[in-house]
C-alpha positions as CSV (number, residue, x, y, z in Angstrom):
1,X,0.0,0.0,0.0
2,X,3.1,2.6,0.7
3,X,4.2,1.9,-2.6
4,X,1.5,2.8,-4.1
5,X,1.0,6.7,-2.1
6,X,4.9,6.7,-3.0
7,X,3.9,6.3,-6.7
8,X,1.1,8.8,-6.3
9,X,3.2,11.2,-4.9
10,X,6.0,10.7,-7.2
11,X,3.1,11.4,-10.3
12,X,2.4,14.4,-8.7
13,X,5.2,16.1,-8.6
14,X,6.2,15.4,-12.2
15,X,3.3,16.8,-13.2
16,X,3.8,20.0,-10.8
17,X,7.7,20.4,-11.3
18,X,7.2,22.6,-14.4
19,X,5.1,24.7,-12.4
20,X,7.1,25.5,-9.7
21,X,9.9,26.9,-11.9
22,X,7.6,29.7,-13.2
23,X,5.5,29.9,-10.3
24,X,8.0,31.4,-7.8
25,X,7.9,34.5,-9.9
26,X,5.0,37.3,-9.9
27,X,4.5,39.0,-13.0
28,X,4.6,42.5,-13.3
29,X,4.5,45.3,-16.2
30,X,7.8,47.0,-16.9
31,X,7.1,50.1,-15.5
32,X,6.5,48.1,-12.5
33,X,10.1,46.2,-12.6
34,X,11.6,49.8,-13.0
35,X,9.7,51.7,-10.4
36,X,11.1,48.6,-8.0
37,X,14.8,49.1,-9.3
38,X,17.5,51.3,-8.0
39,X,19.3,51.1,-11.4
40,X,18.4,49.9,-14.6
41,X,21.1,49.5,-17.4
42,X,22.1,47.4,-20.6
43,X,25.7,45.9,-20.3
44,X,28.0,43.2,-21.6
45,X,28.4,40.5,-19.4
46,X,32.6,40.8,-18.9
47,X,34.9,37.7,-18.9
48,X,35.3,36.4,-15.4
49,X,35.4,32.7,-13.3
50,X,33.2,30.5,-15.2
51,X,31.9,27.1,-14.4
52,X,32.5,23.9,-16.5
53,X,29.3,25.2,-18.7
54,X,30.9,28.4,-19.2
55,X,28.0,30.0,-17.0
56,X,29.9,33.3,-14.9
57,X,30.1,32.6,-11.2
58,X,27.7,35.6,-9.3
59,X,28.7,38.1,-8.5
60,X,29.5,39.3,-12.8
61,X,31.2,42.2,-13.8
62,X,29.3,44.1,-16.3
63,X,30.3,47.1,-18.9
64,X,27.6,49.9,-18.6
65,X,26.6,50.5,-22.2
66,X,23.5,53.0,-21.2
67,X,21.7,53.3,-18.3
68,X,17.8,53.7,-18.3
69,X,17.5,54.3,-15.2
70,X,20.2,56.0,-12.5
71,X,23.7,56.9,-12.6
72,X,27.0,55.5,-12.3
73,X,30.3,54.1,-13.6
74,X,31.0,52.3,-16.6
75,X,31.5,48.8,-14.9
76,X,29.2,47.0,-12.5
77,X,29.6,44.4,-10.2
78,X,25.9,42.6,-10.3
79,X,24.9,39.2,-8.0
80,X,22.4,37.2,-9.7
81,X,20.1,35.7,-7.8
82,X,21.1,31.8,-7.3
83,X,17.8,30.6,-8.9
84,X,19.2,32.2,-12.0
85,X,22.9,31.4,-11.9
86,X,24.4,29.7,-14.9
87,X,22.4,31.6,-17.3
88,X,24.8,34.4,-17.6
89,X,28.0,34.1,-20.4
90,X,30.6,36.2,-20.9
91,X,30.3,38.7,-24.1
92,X,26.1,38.8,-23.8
93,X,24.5,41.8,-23.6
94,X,21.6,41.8,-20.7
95,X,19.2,44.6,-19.4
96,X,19.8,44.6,-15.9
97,X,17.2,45.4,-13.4
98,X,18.5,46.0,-9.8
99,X,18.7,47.1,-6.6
100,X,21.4,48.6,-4.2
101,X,24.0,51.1,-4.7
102,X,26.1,51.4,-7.7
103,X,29.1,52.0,-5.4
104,X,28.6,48.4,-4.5
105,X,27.2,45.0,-5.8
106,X,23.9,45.2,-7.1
107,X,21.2,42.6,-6.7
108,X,19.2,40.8,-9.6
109,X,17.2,38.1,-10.7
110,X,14.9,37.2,-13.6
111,X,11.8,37.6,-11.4
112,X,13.0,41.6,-10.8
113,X,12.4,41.7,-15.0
114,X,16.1,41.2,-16.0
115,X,16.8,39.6,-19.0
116,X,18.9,39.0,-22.4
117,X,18.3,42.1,-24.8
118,X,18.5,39.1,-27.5
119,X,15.8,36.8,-25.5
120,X,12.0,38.0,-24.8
121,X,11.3,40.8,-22.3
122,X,9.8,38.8,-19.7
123,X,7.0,41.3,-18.9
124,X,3.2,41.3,-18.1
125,X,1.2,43.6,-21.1
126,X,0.3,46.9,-19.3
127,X,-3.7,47.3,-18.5
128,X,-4.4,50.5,-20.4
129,X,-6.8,52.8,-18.2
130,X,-10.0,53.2,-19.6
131,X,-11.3,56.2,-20.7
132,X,-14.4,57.4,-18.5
133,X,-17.4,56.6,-21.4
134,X,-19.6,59.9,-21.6
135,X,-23.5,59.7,-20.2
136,X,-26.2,62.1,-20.2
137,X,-27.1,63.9,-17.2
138,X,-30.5,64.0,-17.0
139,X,-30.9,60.2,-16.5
140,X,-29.3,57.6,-14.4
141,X,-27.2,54.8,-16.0
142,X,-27.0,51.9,-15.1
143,X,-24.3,50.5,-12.9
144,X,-22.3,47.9,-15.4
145,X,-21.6,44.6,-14.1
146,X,-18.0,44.2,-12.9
147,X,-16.3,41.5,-15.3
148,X,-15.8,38.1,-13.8
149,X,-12.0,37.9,-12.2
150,X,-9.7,35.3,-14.1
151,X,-8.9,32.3,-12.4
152,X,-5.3,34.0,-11.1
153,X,-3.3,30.6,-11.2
154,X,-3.7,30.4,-15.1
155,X,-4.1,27.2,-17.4
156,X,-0.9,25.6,-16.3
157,X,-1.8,25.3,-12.6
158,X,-5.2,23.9,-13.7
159,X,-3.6,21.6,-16.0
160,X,-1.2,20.6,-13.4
161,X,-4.5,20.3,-10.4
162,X,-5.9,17.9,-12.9
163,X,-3.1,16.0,-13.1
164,X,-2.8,15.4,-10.0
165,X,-6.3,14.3,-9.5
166,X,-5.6,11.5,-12.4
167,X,-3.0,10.7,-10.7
168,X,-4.2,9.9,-7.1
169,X,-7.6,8.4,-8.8
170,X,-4.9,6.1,-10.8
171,X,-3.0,5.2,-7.6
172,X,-6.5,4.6,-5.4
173,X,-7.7,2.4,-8.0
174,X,-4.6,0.6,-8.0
175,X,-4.7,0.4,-4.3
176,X,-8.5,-0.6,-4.4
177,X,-7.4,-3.6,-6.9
178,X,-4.0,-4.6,-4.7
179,X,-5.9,-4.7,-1.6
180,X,-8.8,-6.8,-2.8
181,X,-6.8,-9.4,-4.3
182,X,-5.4,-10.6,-1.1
């Protein structure tokens, strides 16, 4: 009987291990990512200690190329957050997002809306504001319906939910069949 809740478990988190890599980071707009930053700046990731893969070992030096936000020198010492390290070569060019001083490390992570200027920005679309819609005076209108909230987890955690519920009603039924053979 362990086996099987072992095999139901282990089921489950196959089908959840693609969500949790996502999952851990809340999506915001780009004005949002900068209005969090300190500094924001394209640079070229500079040669430093590398693992095996080649991936630069945090913290990375980086040459400034233009800042978008904030001031500073021309080379950067960044620490990449360690869910993100080994994504970083030497010679690409990344848009930095960060936080701290420039007179000392700064502090990234992909989640903080840093990415490679040759990759996808990794940003929500911003919500335009909607312009108020005119009504006469004279008469009351009616109060519009709010529009139904989206489910906030998205497809992929439903997809992974379900899974899991296949999974478990696979490993009870296994269970059911194991334990009344005996």
């Amino acid at each position: 009987m362990r086996s099987v809740w072992a095999g139901v478990a282990a089921g489950a988190l196959v089908i959840l291990a693609p969500l949790g890599a996502r999952a851990s980071c809340v999506a915001i707009t780009e004005s949002q990512a900068t209005a969090k930053a300190d500094v924001v700046f394209e640079g070229i990731a500079e040669p430093g200690q590398a693992d095996a893969r080649g991936a630069l070992i945090s913290p990375a030096r980086f040459s400034v190329l233009k800042y978008r936000k904030g001031t500073g020198p021309s080379v950067l010492s960044v620490a990449i957050d360690a869910a993100d390290n080994g994504v970083v070569r030497s010679g690409e060019v990344w848009v930095i997002y960060a936080t701290g001083s420039t007179g000392g490390t700064l502090q990234t992570s992909t989640c903080d809306g840093t990415y490679l200027a040759s990759g996808p920005k990794p940003f929500v679309t911003e919500t335009p504001t909607p312009s108020p819609t005119p009504h006469p005076s004279a008469s009351v209108a009616a109060r519009p319906a709010a529009p139904a909230e989206p489910w906030p987890w998205g497809i992929s955690t439903a997809a992974g939910v379900a899974g899991v519920a296949i999974v478990m009603g696979i490993g009870w039924a296994v269970a059911r069949l194991t334990v009344g053979t005996r």
